[in-house]
C-alpha positions in Angstrom: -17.8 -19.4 -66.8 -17.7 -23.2 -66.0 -18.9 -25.5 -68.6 -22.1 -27.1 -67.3 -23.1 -24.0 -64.7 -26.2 -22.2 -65.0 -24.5 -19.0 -66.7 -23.2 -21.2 -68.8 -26.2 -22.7 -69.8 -28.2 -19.7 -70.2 -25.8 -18.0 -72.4 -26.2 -20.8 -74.5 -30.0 -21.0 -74.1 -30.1 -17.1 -75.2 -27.2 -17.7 -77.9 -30.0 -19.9 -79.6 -33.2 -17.2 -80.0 -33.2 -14.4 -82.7 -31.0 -11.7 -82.4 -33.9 -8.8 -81.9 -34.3 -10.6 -78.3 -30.9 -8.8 -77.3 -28.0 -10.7 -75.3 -30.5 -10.3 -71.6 -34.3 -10.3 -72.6 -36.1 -8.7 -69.7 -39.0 -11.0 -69.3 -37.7 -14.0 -71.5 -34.7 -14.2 -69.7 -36.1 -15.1 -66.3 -38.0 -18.0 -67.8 -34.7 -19.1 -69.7 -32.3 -19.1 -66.4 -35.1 -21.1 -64.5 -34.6 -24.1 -67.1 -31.0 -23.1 -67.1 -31.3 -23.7 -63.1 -32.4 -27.6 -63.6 -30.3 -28.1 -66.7 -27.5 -27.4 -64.6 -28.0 -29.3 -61.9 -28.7 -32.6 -64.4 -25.5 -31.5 -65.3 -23.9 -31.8 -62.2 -25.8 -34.9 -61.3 -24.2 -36.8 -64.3 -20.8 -35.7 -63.3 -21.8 -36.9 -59.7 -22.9 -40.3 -61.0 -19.5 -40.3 -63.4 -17.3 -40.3 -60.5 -19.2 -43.0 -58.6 -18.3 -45.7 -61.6 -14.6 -45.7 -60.9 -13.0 -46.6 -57.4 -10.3 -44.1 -57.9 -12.7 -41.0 -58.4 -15.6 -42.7 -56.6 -16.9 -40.7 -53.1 -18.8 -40.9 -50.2 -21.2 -43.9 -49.6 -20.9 -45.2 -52.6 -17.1 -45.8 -51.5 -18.9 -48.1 -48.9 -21.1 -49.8 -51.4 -17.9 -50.8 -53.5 -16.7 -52.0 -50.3 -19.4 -54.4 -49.2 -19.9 -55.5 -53.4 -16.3 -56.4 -53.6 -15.3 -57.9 -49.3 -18.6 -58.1 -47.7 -18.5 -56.8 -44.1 -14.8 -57.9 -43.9 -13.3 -54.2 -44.9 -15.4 -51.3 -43.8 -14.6 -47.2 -43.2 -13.8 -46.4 -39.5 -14.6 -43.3 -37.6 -13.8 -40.2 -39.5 -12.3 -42.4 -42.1 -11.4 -39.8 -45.3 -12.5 -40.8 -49.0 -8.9 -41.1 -49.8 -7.8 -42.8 -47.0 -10.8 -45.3 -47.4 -10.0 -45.8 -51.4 -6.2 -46.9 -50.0 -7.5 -49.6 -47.9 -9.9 -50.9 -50.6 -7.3 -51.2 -53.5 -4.9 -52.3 -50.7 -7.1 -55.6 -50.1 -8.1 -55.9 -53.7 -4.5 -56.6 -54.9 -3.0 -57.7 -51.6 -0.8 -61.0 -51.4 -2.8 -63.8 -50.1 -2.0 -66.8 -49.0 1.9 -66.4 -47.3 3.3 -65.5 -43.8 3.8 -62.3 -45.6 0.3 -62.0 -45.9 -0.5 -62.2 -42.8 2.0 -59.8 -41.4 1.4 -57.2 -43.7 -2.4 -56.9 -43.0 -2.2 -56.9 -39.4 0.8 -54.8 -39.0 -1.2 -52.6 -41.9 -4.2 -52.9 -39.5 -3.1 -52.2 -35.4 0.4 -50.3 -36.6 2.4 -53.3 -34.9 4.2 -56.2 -36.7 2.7 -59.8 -35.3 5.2 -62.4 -33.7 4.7 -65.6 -36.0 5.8 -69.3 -34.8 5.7 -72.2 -36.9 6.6 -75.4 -34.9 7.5 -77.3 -38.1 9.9 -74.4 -39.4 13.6 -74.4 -38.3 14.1 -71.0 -38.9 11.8 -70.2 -35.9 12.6 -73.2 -33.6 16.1 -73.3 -34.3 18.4 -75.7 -33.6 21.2 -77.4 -31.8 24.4 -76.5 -32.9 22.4 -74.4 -35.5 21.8 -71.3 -33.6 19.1 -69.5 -32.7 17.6 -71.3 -29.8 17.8 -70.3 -26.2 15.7 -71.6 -23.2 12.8 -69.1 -22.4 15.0 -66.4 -24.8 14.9 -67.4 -28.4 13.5 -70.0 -30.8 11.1 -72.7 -29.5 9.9 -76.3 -29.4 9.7 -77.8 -33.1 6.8 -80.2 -33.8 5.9 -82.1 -37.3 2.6 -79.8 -37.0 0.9 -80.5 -40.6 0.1 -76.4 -41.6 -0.3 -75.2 -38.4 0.9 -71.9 -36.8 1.0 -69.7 -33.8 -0.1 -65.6 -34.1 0.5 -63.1 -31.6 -1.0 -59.8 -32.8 -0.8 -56.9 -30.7 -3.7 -54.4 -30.3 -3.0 -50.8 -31.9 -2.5 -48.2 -28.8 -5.3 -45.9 -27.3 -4.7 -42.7 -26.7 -8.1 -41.7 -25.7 -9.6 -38.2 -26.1 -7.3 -35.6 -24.6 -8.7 -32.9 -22.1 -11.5 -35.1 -21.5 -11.9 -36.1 -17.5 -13.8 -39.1 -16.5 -16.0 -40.0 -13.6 -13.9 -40.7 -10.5 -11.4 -38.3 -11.5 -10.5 -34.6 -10.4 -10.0 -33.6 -13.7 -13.8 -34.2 -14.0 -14.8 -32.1 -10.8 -17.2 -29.1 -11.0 -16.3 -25.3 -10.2 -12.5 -26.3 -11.1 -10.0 -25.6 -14.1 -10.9 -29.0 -16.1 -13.2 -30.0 -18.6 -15.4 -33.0 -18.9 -18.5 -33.7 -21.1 -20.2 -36.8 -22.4 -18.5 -37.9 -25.9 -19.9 -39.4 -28.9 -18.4 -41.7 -31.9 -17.2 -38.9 -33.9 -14.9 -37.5 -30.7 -12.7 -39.9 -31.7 -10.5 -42.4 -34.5 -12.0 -45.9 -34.3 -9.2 -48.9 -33.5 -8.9 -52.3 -34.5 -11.2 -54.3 -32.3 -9.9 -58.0 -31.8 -13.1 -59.1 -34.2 -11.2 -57.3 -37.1 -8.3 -58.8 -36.3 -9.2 -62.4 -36.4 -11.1 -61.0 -39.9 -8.1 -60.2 -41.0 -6.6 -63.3 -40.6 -8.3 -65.1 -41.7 -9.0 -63.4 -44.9 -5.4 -63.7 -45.9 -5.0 -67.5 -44.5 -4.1 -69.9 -46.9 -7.0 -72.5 -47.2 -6.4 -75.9 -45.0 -4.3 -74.2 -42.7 -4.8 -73.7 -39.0 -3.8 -70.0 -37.4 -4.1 -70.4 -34.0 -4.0 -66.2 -32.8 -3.3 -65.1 -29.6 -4.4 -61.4 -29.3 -1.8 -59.2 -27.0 -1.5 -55.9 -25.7 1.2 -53.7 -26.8 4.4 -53.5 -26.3 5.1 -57.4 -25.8 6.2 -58.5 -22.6 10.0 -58.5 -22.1 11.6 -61.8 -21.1 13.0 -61.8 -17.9 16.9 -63.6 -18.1 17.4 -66.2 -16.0 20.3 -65.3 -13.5 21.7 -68.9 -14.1 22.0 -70.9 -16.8 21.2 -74.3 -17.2 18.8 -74.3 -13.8 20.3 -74.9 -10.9 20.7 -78.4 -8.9 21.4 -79.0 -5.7 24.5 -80.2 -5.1 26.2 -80.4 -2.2 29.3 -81.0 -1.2 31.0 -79.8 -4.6 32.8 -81.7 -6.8 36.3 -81.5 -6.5 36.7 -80.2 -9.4 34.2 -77.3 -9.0 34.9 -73.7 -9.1 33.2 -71.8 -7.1 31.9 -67.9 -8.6 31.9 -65.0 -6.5 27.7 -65.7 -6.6 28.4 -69.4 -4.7 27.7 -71.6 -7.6 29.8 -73.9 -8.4 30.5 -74.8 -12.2 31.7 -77.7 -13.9 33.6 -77.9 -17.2 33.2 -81.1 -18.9 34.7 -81.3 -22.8 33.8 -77.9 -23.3 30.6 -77.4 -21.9 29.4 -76.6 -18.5 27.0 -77.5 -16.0 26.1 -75.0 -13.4 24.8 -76.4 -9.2 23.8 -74.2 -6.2 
């Protein structure tokens, strides 16, 4: 029997009277399993309320409460959000790092599934540099400025994938009197994503104070650079030098102590 159930608790109720009663009185015994029937659920109400003291063993709504006592509105359960999965997020932010570009990546890539592209003018590592490295026209690094605590975001929304087998209006899939299904959905269809309000929440709850995020909110994947065919531009430049050589594409390049200048 489990400690605390209403066998339980009327064994020990009838454990108590006189002997002559016999271990099942007829009459007695009904009256005994009926307060045995609210002791035990007391019982299992003070085990409830046990659990809901402690964020590890805490469960349903009062996860939520714990949630909006300790961030506000800033961290809240999604759609069909577990209790496990829910505690994770709440110790997550309760111990997370605060206050670094590390910070800020790991909440948002912990948030839409997709690492954010970080730019700090006043940071050589993601300017680069002449004769430094990293640095290419439209390709790699960018233009440094003295910008006092200032930096660009790009966060990339988490991918959709809809609700499978479900046609919408204006599609075939959706027609009657054929092999499809379509029906009207409701929240709990489907996993709720990471609107761009939760993103710039996120942010901004991990941005060190005085500085200035600007965030640029992208879809995903990030757009691909296209390469230039010719590097520098092209000039015009016409008649050649005489010291030109032309390429099989008719430009004609220039070498000049090592470096070289490129005309159409």
């Amino acid at each position: 029997m489990t400690i605390g159930s209403q066998e339980e608790i009327y064994r020990r109720l009838v454990g108590y009277l006189p002997r002559w009663f016999g271990d099942d009185p007829p009459y007695l015994g009904a009256l005994l399993q009926g307060i045995a029937y609210s002791m035990a659920f007391v019982y299992s109400l003070i085990q409830y309320a046990k659990l809901q003291t402690r964020i590890l063993t805490a469960t349903d709504g009062w996860l939520d409460m714990i949630s909006s006592d300790f961030f506000g509105g800033t961290v809240s359960r999604t759609f069909g959000q577990t209790d496990s999965n829910f505690r994770n997020v709440i110790l997550a932010n309760m111990f997370r790092e605060r206050g670094t570009r590390k910070s800020v990546v790991d909440i948002v890539t912990q948030l839409t599934g997709h690492p954010p592209s970080i730019f700090e003018p006043a940071r050589p590592a993601d300017t680069g540099g002449y004769d430094a490295g990293g640095c290419a026209l439209d390709l790699a690094g960018g233009w440094g400025d003295i910008l006092t605590a200032q930096a660009f975001v790009t966060a990339y929304r988490p991918l959709g994938s809809g609700i499978p087998l479900i046609g919408g209006y204006d599609n075939p899939t959706a027609a009657y009197d054929t092999g499809s299904q379509s029906e009207y959905i409701s929240s709990d269809m489907y996993a709720g994503s990471a609107p761009d309000a939760a993103i710039y929440a996120a942010i901004d709850s991990v941005r060190p104070a005085g500085v200035i995020l600007w965030v640029n909110i992208a879809n995903w994947p990030p757009a691909i650079p296209t390469l230039p065919g010719y590097y520098p531009p092209a000039l015009t430049f016409d008649p050649p030098p005489p010291n030109a050589v032309i390429t099989s594409d008719g430009q004609y390049v220039v070498t000049d102590t090592g470096n070289y200048v490129t005309y159409r």
